[in-house]
C-alpha positions in Angstrom: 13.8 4.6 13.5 10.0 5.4 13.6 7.4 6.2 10.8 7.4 10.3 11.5 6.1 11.1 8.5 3.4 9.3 6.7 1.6 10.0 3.1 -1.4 9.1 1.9 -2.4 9.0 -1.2 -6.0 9.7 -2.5 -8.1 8.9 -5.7 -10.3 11.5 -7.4 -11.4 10.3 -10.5 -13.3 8.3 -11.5 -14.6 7.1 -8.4 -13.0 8.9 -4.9 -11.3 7.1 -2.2 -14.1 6.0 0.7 -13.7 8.1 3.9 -13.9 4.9 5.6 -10.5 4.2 4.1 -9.3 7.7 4.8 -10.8 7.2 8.4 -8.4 4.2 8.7 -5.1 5.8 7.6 -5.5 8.7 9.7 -5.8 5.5 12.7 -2.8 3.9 11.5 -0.8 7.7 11.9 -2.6 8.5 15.0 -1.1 4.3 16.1 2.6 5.2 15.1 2.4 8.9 16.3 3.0 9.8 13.2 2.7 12.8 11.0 0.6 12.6 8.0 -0.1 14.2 4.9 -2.4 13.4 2.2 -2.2 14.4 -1.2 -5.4 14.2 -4.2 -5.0 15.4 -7.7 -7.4 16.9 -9.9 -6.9 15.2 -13.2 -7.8 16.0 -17.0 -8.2 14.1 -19.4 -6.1 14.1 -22.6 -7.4 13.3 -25.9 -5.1 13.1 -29.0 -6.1 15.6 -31.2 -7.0 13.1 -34.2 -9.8 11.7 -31.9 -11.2 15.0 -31.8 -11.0 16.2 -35.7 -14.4 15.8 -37.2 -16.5 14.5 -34.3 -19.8 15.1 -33.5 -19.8 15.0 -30.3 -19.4 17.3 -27.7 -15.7 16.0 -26.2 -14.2 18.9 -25.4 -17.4 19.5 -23.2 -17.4 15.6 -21.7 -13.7 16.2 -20.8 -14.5 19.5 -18.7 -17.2 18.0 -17.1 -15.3 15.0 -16.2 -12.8 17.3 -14.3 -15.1 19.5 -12.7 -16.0 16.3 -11.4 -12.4 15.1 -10.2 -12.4 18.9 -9.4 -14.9 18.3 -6.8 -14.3 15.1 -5.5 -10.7 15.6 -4.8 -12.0 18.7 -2.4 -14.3 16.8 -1.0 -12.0 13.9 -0.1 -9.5 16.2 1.7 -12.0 18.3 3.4 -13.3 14.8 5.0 -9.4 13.7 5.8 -8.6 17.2 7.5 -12.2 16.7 9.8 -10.9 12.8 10.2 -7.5 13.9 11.2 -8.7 17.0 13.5 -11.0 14.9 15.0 -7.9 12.3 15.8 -5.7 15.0 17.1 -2.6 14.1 14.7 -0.8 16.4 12.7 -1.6 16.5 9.3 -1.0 18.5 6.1 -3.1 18.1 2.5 -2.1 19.0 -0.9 -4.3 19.1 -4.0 -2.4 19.1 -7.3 -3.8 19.5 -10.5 -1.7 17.3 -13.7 -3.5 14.7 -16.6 -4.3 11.7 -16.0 -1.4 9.8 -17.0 0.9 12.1 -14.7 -0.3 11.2 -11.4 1.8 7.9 -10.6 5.0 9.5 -11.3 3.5 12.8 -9.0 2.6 10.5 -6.4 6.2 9.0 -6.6 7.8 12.6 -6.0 6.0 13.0 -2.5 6.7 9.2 -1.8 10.4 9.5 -1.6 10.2 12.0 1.0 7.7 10.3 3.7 8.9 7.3 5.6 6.0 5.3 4.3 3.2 5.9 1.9 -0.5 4.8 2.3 -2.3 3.6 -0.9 -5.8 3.1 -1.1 -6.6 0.2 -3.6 -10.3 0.2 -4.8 -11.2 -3.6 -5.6 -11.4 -5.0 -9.0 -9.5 -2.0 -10.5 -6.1 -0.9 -12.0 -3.3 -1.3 -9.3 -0.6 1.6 -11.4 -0.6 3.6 -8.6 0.2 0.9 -6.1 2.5 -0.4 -8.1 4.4 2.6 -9.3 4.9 3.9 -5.8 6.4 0.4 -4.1 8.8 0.1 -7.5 9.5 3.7 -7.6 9.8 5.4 -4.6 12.4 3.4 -2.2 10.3 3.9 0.4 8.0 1.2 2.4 4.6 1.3 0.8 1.1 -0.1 3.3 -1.8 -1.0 0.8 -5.1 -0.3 2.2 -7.8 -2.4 0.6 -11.2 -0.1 -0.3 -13.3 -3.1 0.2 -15.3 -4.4 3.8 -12.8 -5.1 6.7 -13.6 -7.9 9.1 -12.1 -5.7 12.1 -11.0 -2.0 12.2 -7.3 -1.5 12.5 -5.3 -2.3 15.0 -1.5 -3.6 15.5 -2.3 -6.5 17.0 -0.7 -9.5 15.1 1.6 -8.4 12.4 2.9 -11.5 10.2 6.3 -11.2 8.2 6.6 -13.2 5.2 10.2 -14.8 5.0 11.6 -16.5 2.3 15.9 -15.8 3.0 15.6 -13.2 0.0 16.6 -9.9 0.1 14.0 -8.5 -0.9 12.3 -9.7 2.6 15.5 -8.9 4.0 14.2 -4.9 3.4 10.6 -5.6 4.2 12.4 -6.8 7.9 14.5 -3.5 8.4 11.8 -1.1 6.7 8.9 -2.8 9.1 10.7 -2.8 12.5 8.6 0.2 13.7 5.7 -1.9 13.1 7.1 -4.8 14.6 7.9 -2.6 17.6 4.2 -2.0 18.6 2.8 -4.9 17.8 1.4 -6.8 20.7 2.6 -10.2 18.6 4.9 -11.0 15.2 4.7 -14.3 13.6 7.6 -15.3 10.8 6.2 -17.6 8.3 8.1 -19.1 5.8 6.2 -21.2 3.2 7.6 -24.5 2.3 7.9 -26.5 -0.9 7.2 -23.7 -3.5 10.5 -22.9 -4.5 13.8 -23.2 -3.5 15.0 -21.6 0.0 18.3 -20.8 1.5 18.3 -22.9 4.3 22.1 -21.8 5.6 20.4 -19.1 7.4 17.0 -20.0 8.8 14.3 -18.3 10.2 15.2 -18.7 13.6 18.7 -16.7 13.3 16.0 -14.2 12.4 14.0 -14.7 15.3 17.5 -13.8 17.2 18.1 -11.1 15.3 14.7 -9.8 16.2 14.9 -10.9 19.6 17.9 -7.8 20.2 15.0 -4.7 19.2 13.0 -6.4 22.1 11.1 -8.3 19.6 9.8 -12.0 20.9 8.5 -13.9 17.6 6.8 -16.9 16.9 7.8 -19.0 13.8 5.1 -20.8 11.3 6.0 -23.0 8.5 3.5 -23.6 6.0 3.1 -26.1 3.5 2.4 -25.0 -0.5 1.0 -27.9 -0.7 1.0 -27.3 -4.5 -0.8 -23.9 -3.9 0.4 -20.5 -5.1 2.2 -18.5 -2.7 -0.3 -15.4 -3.0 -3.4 -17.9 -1.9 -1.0 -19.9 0.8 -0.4 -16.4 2.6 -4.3 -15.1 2.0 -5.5 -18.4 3.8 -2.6 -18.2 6.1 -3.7 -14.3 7.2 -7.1 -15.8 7.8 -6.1 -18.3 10.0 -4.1 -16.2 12.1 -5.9 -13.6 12.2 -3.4 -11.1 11.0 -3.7 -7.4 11.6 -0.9 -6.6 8.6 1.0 -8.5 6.4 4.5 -7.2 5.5 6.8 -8.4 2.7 9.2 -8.2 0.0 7.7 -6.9 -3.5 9.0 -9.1 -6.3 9.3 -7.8 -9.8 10.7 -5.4 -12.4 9.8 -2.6 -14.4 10.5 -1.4 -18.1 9.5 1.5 -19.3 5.7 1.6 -17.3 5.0 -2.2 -18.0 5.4 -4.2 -14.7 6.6 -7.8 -14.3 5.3 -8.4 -11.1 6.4 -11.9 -9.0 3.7 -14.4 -8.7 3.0 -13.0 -4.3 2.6 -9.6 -5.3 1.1 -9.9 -8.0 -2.0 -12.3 -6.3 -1.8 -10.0 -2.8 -1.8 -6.5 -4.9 -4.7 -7.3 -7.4 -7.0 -8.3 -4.5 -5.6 -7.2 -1.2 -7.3 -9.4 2.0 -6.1 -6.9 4.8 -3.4 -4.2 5.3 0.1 -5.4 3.2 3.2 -3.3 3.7 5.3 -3.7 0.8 9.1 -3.4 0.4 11.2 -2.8 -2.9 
């Protein structure tokens, strides 16, 4: 199977996704020869009424203004991806919905679970919800772009798999393989000594596995070394100079509160390159 149809997500309000970042999606479609659609809301913003009830100030007014602004920047934003992706020659598609602010995630979820990967933009030092509520809740692969500086533009050059026997990177495998496919090199890494692994079935009956979709692999074992996992693999991606990181993503959800493993967590809060995420 190949990534055919690809969504990306974009941010409105308060601040809009960069169209360096929209630049790059629409690279990673025009990479895969993929499809892709992006989708922006324009959100309002709901106020209990009992907030409202004897105030002075001019709410009502603040919270139109605030969504002429999303108004406008979510416009804006898809008028720059449909010039990116003309400009690339892919095939592309936007939608602009309008719903409150707290409505978006589960919106974005609803387009998710029909694309065969969603891109999500994640803006540094800020809320990860929507990240989060599309890996957990669309059963789809999910790529996180990071808004911040990129050492290099995008390119599938060295994509690293993080492998720890589970099943959860078990998923990220068989959701990434048309990544792994065009990638001019794939490096397994398993990281040692931070928790228990399941050494019946190593790494290299992977590297086999692999080896039969015309994949050649090279295996790394790193050391915790009494390091978190989330900073082993940030340092590791650095050294190697990795292109994208896939893995599992670890966690649970109740009700809209996330539990998140200690990995994801670290590598979604702060993301140092391109992570593919699988639920």
């Amino acid at each position: 199977m190949a990534f055919k149809d690809i969504l990306l997500t974009l941010t409105s309000y308060p601040e809009p996704t960069p169209v360096a970042v929209t630049e790059e999606a629409v690279s990673i479609a025009a990479s895969l020869g993929a499809h892709l659609a992006a989708v922006a809301c324009e959100v309002h913003v709901e106020i209990p009424g009992h907030f409202l009830s004897g105030s002075v100030a001019n709410i009502p007014g603040l919270i139109a203004g605030e969504a002429e602004k999303s108004r406008k920047n979510a416009k804006e934003i898809l008028a720059d991806f449909d010039a990116a992706a003309s400009k690339a020659g892919i095939l592309h598609e936007t939608y602009l919905e309008r719903c409150p602010t707290y409505a978006v995630p589960d919106m974005l979820v609803d387009y998710a679970r029909l694309r065969d990967l969603t891109i999500v933009p994640v803006p540094e030092n800020s809320d990860q919800w929507y990240a989060e509520q599309v890996i957990f809740g669309s059963g789809r692969p999910t790529l996180v772009l990071p808004e911040g500086p990129h050492p290099r533009p995008f390119q599938l050059g060295t994509v690293a798999v993080a492998w720890d026997f589970s099943r959860g990177a078990a998923r990220a495998i068989s959701d990434s393989l048309p990544l792994l496919e065009k990638a001019k090199k794939v490096r397994i890494v398993t990281v040692t000594n931070e928790k228990k692994l399941d050494n019946k079935h190593s790494a290299e009956e992977l590297a086999k596995n692999l080896a039969r979709h015309g994949i050649d692999v090279v295996l790394d074992k790193v050391d915790a070394a009494g390091r978190g996992i989330g900073e082993v693999l940030e340092a590791y991606t650095v050294s190697q100079k990795i292109d994208v990181l896939v893995m599992g993503a670890y966690g649970t959800s109740r009700w809209r509160e996330f539990i998140l493993g200690g990995a994801t967590q670290s590598l979604l809060s702060k993301p140092p390159l391109p992570i593919m995420f699988s639920h």
